[in-house]
C-alpha positions in Angstrom: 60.4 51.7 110.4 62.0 53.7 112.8 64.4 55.4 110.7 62.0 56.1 107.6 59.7 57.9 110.1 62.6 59.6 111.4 64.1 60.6 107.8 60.4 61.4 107.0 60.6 63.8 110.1 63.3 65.8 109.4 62.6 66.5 105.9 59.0 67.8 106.9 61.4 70.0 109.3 63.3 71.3 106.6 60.6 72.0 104.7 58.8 73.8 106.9 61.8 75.8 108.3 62.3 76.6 104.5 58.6 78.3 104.6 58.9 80.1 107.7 62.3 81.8 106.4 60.3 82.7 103.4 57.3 84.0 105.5 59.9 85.7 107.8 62.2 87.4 104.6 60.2 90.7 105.1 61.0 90.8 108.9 64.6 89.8 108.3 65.3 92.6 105.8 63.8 95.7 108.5 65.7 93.9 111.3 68.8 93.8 109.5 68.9 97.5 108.4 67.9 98.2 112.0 71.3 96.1 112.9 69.4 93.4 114.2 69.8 90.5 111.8 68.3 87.4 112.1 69.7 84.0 112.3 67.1 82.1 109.9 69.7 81.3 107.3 72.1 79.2 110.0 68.3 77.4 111.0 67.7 76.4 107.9 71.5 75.6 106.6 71.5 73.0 110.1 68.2 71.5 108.9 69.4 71.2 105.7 72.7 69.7 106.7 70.8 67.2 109.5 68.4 65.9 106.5 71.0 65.1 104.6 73.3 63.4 107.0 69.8 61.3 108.2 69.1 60.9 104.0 73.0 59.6 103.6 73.3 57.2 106.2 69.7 55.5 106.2 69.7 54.1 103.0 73.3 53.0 102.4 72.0 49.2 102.1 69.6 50.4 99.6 65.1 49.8 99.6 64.7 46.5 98.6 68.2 44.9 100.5 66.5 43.4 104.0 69.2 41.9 104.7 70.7 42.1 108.6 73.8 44.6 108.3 75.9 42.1 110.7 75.4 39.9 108.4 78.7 39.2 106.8 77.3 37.2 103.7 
């Protein structure tokens, strides 16, 4: 359970970090004539990257397998 609410977690993250950089776009695009640019894109790209690494490696037995991984059937 832990790791679904964990996965669950991370993707909310993402998603939200996707919606603030949208929000933010305005923001970004003064600052960054000013010289000033923001570093939402790198937040967002390690969110990204964390999700899927979390989304890769939790399911790898598959939903329905309940078997014990040190198991060696």
């Amino acid at each position: 359970m832990a790791p679904r609410l964990y996965r669950a977690l991370v993707f909310a993250l993402y998603q939200l970090s996707i919606v603030v950089a949208i929000a933010l776009l305005p923001v970004a695009l003064v600052t960054s004539r000013v010289g000033l640019p923001l570093p939402i894109g790198r937040f967002v790209a390690r969110l990204g990257s964390a999700y899927e690494n979390v989304a890769d490696g939790a399911d790898a037995r598959g939903p329905g397998d309940r078997r014990d991984p040190t198991d060696a059937a």
